[in-house]
C-alpha positions, 0 to 999 in steps of 0.5 A, a space after each residue: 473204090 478199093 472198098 467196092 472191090 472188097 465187098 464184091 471179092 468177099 460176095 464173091 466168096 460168100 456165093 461160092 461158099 454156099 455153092 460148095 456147102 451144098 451136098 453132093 453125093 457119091 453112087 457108093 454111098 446111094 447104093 449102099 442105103 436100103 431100099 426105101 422112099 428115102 432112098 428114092 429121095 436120095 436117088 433124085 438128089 443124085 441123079 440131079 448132080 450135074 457130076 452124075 454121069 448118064 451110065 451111073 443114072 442107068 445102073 442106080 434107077 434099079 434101086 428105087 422103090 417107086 417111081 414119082 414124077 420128079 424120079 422120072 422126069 431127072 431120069 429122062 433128063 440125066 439119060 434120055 431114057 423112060 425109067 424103070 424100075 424091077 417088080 418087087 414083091 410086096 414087103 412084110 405087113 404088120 395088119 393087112 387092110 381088106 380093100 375091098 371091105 374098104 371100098 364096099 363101105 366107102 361107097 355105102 357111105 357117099 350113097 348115104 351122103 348123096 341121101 342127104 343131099 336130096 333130103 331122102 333121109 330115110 335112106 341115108 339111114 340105111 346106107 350110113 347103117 351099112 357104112 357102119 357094118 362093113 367099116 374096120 376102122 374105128 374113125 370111119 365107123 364113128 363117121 358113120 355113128 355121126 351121120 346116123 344121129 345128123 339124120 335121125 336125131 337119135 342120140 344113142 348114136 352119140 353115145 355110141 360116139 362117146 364111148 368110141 377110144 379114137 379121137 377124132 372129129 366126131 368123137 369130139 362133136 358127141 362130146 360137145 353136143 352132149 355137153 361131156 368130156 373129151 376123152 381120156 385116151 389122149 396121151 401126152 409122154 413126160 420124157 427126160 433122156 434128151 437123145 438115143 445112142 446110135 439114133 440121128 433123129 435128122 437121118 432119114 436112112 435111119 429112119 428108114 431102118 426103124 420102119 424096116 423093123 417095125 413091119 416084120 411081124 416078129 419085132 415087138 413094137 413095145 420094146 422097139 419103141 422103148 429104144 426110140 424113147 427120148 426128146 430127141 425121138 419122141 416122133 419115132 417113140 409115139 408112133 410106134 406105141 401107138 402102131 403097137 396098140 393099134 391105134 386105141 391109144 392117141 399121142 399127142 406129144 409136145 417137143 420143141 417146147 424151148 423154140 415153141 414157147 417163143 409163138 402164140 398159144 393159138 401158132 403152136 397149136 397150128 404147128 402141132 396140128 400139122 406136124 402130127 398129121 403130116 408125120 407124127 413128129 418123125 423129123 427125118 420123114 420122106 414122102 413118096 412124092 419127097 415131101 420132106 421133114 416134120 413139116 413135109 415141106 415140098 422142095 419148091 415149097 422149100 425153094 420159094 421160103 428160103 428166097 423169100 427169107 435169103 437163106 440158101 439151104 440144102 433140102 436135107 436142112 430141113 430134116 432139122 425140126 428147128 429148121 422145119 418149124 421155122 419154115 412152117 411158122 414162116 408159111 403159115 402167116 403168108 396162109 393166115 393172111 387169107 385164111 383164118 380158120 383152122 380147117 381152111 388153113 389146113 386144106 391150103 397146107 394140104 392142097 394148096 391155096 389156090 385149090 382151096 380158093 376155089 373150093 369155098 367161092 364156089 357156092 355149093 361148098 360151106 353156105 348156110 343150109 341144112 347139114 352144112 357145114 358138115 355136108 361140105 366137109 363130106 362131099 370134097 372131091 379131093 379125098 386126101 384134102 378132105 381128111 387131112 383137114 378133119 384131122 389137123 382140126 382135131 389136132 388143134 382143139 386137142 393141142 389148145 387144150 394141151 396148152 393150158 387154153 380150155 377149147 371146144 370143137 363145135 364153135 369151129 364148126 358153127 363158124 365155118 358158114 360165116 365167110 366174114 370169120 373164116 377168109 378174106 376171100 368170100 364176100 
């Protein structure tokens, strides 16, 4: 009995412990950080302390920067009120994007797609020729080059492609239908300072100050990203050098080698896939829907694996990159017990897997035709989902490359039809 008495005291102990570990934060300290999603981030956190009062909720809501739904429902919750927040004039941008320019391509591209879809090819061409023409960006005209040649077969467009500086999904397919090389504007830093004075990689405030930096028009890029350089920061370091060269050059670097090393080639490729699209390595990074670390983890996402493991930890644990690629490990084998293709796996990270349930048992979507798979890829009604799935698939073949296991593209694609090899969900 005296034993049973001393295990519930030290439980006791142990859950009040934790309780008390959890961090709580002060509207002194809210307001004085600057204005950013990682300050809205942070506004939540305070606004959902039950030691915040209603007139501190009123006065520190004017500090956001954007109203999310998690903002606005702890809002209503703590005050009773519908948030708002001040008109803010736009910031400083570094390369403006002409959304109108945007829109007009976008819509001469998914006509060419629904060209395709009706097999009246000849008039694919000619919209997917104006996608072409009005596209800026170099990854959406060599969507358009691809489409081009899938609907004429003329491989000058692939060699269009080939000579393209991105990497992407289409640059890479040129290369494996021609039978060349990938391109070498893929870039891997060799770093040995371990960490930056003054730089906590883990802060998402100080993060937020970098990004403050970045897009006034008179910070070098170069030099900025030069401070940034270390093992610790090299999320920070590649994406500023790669904001700093528009893009013409791709990172892909590979920390964490000594927690990574401990998965299989084919994991930490997956992990590094991710990771690079959901916030190039920035292990601080915050979404404006507070999508949280390397790994952009969700807090319910965060909730549901740290039960699942019994662990409690506060959110901004996960602004640890161990921690992070622990979880990432922890999630992707509960997704790869029904998914086994990359770009599945990667719809499921993005848009859930219940969405991407639904997406491949319904019978329009990646069944043998012609076209497909890529017309599949193409027609997604859910945008983000859709690119995000393209590139963390490019992540990947890059990655098991960079990891000493030689790899090609087109046999990913060639199996996405083949139900048997990709899910358990299709029979």
């Amino acid at each position: 009995m005296k034993h049973k008495l001393l295990f519930i005291t030290l439980s006791l102990f142990i859950l009040l412990g934790t309780t008390l570990s959890a961090k709580t934060f002060r509207y002194g300290q809210i307001k004085s950080m600057p204005l950013s999603v990682e300050k809205d981030y942070y506004i939540w956190r305070f606004l959902n302390q039950k030691s915040t009062t209603a007139s501190q909720a009123k006065a520190i809501i004017g500090d956001a920067k954007y109203l999310n739904k998690k903002l606005k429902v702890a809002y209503k919750k703590k005050t009773g009120l519908t948030a708002r927040i001040p008109k803010r004039k736009p910031g400083p941008q570094r390369n403006k994007i002409d959304w109108k320019a945007k829109s007009n391509a976008n819509k001469s591209f998914k006509y060419g797609i629904k060209m395709v879809e009706k097999n009246q090819l000849g008039k694919a061409a000619q919209h997917f020729n104006a996608a072409y023409r009005q596209y800026v960006e170099r990854w959406e005209k060599d969507k358009s080059l691809f489409w081009l040649y899938k609907v004429t077969k003329n491989k000058s467009y692939l060699n269009k492609l080939k000579n393209s500086y991105h990497i992407n999904m289409y640059t890479l397919l040129a290369a494996d239908i021609t039978k060349g090389q990938y391109p070498r504007t893929i870039i891997t830093p060799s770093i040995s300072k371990d960490s930056v004075y003054r730089i906590d990689e883990k802060n998402p405030i100080h993060w937020a100050e970098i990004k403050t930096r970045m897009n006034l028009p008179s910070t070098d890029l170069e030099d900025l990203a030069d401070m940034c350089e270390s093992k610790a920061t090299v999320g920070m370091h590649t994406y500023l050098l790669a904001r700093a060269c528009n893009y013409r050059k791709s990172y892909f670097p590979k920390p964490y080698r000594r927690l990574m090393r401990r998965y299989s080639k084919e994991r930490q490729a997956l992990i590094y896939a991710i990771a690079r699209q959901e916030s190039r390595f920035v292990p601080a990074s915050v979404s404006r829907s507070f999508a949280l670390g390397m790994m952009q983890f969700m807090p319910f996402l965060i909730d549901h694996v740290s039960k699942q493991k019994g662990e409690h930890i506060d959110y901004d644990d996960i602004f640890n990159p161990r921690k992070a690629i622990q979880y990432a490990d922890y999630h992707l084998d509960y997704l790869n017990k029904w998914l086994y293709h990359p770009l599945f796996v990667a719809y499921a990270y993005n848009g859930g897997i219940g969405f991407t349930k639904r997406l491949i048992k319904n019978k329009r979507y990646f069944r043998k035709g012609a076209f497909e798979p890529y017309l599949s890829m193409e027609k997604m009604t859910n945008i983000e989902a859709r690119e995000y799935g393209k590139r963390v698939l490019t992540n990947y073949v890059v990655y098991l490359n960079k990891l000493g296991k030689p790899t090609r593209l087109l046999p990913f694609i060639e199996k996405l039809t083949t139900p048997a090899k990709t899910d358990r969900f299709r029979k």
